[in-house]
VOGU-3710 file (C-alpha; in Angstrom, 3 decimals, decimal comma):
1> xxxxxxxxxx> 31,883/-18,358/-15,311  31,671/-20,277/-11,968  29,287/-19,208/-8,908  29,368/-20,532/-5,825  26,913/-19,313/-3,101  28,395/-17,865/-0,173  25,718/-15,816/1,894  22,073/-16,238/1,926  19,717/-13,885/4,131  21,484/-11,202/6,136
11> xxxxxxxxxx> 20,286/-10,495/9,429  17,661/-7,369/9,172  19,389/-4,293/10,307  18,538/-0,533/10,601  20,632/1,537/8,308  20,940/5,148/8,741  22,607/7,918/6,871  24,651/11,365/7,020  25,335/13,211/4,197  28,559/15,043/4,397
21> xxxxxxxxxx> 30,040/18,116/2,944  32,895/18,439/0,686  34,754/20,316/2,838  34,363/18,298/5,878  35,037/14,998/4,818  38,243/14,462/6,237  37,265/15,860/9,256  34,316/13,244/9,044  37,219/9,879/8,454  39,565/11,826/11,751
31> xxxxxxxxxx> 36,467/11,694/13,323  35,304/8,127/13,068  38,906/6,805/13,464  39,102/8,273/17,241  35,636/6,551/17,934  35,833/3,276/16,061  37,706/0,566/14,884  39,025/0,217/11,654  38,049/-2,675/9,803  40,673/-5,509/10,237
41> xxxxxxxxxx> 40,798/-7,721/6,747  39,371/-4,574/4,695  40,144/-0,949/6,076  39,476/0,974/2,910  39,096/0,356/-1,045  37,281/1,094/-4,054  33,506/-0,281/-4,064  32,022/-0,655/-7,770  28,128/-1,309/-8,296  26,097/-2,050/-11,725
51> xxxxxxxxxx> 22,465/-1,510/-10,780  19,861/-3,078/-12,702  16,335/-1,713/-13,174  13,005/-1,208/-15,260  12,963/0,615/-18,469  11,077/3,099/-17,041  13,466/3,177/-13,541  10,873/1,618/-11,057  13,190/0,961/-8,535  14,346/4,497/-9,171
61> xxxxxxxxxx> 11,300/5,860/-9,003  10,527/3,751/-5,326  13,508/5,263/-4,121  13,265/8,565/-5,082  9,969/9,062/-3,582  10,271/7,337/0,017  8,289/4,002/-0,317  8,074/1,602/2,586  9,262/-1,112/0,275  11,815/-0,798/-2,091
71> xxxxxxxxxx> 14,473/-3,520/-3,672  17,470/-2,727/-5,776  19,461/-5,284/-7,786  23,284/-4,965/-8,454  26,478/-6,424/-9,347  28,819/-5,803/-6,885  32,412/-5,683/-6,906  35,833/-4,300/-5,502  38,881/-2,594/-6,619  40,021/-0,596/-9,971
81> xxxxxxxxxx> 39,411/-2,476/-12,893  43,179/-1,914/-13,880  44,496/-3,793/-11,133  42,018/-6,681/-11,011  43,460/-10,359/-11,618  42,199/-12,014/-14,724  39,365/-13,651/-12,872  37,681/-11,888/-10,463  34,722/-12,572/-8,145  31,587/-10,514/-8,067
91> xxxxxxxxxx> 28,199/-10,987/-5,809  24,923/-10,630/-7,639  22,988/-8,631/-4,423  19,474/-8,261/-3,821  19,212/-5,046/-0,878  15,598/-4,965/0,216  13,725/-2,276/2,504  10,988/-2,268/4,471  10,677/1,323/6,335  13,951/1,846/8,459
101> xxxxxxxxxx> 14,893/-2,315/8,389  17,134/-3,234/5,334  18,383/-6,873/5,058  20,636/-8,176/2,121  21,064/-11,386/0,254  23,983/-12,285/-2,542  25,342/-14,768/-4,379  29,348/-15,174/-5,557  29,734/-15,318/-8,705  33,791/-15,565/-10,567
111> xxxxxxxxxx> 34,211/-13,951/-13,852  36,487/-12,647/-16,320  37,850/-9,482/-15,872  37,225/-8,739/-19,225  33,224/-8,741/-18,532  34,152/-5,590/-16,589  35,543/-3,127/-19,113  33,010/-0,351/-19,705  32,351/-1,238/-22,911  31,157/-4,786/-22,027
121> xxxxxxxxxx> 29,265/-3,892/-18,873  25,906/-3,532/-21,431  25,103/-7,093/-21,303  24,915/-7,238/-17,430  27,956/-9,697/-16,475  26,173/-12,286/-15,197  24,213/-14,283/-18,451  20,320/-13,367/-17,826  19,621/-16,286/-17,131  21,372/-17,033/-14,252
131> xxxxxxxxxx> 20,791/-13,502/-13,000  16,600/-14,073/-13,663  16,959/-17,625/-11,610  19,405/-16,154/-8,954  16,832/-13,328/-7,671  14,456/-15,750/-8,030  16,188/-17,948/-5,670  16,250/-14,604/-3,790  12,270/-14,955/-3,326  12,121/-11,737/-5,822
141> xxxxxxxxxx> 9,927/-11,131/-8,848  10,373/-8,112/-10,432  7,310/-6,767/-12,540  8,921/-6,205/-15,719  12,129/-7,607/-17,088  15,805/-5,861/-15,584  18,248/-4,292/-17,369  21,675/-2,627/-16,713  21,324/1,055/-15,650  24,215/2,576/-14,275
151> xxxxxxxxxx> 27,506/2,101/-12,816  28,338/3,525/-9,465  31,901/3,524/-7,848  33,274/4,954/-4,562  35,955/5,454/-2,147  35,182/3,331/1,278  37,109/3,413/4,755  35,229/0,823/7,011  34,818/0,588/10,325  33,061/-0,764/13,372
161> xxxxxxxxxx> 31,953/0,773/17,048  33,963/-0,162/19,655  31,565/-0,274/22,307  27,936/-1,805/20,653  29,672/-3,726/17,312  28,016/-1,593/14,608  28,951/-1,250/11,066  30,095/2,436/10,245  31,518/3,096/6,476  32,640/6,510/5,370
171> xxxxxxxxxx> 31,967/6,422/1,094  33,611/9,204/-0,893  34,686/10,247/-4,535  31,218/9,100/-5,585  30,916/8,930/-9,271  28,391/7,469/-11,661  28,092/6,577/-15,563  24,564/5,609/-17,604  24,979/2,169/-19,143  20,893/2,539/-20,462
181> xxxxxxxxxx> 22,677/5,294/-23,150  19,035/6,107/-24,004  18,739/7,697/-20,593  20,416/11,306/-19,722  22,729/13,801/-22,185  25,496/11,237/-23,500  27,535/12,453/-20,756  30,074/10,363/-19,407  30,981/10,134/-15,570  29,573/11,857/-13,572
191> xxxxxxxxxx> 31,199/13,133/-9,796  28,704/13,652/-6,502  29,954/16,126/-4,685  30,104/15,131/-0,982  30,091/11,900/0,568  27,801/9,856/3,205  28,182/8,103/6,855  26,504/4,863/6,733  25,485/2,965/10,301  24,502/-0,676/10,081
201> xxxxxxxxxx> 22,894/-1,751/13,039  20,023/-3,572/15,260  18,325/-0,394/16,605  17,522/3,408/15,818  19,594/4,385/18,268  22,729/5,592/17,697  26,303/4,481/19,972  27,459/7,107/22,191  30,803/6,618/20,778  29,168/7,657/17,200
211> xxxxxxxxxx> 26,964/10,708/18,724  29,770/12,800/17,757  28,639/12,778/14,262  26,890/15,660/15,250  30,093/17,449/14,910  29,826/17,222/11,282  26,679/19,458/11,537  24,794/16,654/9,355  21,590/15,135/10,585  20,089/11,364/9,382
221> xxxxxxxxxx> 18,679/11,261/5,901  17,648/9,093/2,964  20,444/9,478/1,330  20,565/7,114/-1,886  23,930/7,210/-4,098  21,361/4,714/-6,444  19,050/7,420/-6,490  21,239/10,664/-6,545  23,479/9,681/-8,898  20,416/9,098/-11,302
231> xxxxxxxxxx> 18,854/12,480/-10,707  22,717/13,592/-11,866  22,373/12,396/-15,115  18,604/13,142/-15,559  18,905/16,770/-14,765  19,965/18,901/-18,110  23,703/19,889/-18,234  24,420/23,567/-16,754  21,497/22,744/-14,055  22,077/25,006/-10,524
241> xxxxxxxxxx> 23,533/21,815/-7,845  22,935/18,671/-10,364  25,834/17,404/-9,117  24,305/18,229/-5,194  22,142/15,968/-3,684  18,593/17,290/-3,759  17,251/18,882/-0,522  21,059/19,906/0,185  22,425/23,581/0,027  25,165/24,941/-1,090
251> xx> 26,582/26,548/1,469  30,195/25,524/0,902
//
């Protein structure tokens, strides 16, 4: 395995959320391509995330219930493991959040594509050492020891505003499987039904070019796929809207 460092401390940015509907998410990508710019070196691709946390999910937990500071720890990587080259890069990410500001720090790492079957994804990677010193480096300390939780992997067209620069992604085909096998039902994947807006930016305020989002009938949330796709697995098999994100109807 080889690393070499590649971004340190992004600039803080206010990250909001919409929450789209199954039916509507075309709509949603039509609508964002009339208003934005799609992304020039990567348009669209698969986005794959192992999250680490606590044995008893305190990042989870943080996120779940709305704190003012909350930090999540993933591997991050992109395209379908079947068509990755036999070494492949992946960034060891630590997202933080204070209130409404999130800022982002990660570290390159290069590793064999074999580390990313499912069946291998259990021992985190990254050796736990390097992972332990890395967030360190990161200026984070994380109560109790991290494992691997769960893998996350979506669909992601990317764009940017024409008129004020921010970052606008459109994630999809959101689906989730437990690593931690002692957590959940010994299900397997797991779909979210839906999909989510995200806007990266330096104020509140949204672009007039990206108002129209109101066309979608969605309004900002909190939306977490972390969090969500947890609850998922959590919730007993057969339970009304597990696969719904909570405070969402079904009215579809």
């Amino acid at each position: 395995m080889t690393q070499r460092s590649v971004e340190g401390q992004f600039r803080q940015r206010i990250e909001r959320k919409f929450f789209v509907k199954p039916p509507e998410i075309g709509f949603a990508g039509a609508l964002l391509r009339q208003v934005c710019r799609q992304d020039s070196e990567y348009p669209k691709g698969q986005v794959n995330s192992l999250y680490f946390d606590t044995t008893n999910l305190e990042q989870h937990e943080r996120s779940a219930s709305g704190e003012f500071k909350k930090d999540k720890v993933r591997i991050r990587w992109y395209g379908k493991t079947e068509d990755l080259p036999e070494t492949v890069p992946v960034f060891l990410e630590l997202k933080s959040r204070r209130g409404f500001a999130s800022s982002k720090r990660r570290e390159r790492f290069l590793i064999s594509r074999e580390m990313l079957q499912p069946d291998n994804l259990s021992a985190g990677i990254i050796d736990r050492k390097k992972l332990v010193a890395t967030i360190a480096g990161f200026g984070h300390f994380p109560s109790e020891p991290l494992r691997p939780v769960i893998l996350i992997s979506y669909w992601r067209y990317r764009f940017t505003d024409m008129l004020d620069g921010f970052r606008v992604a459109l994630d999809h085909n959101i689906r989730s499987v437990f690593i931690a096998r002692e957590f959940g039902y010994g299900e397997g994947e797991l779909p979210l039904r839906g999909g989510v807006i995200e806007v990266k930016g330096p104020s509140m305020e949204l672009p007039r070019t990206l108002r129209r989002i109101k066309l979608l009938n969605t309004d900002w949330s909190r939306f977490s796929k972390y969090s969500h796709c947890i609850d998922a697995h959590l919730e007993a098999p057969g339970t009304v809207a597990r696969l719904w994100p909570s405070g969402k109807t079904l009215d579809v």
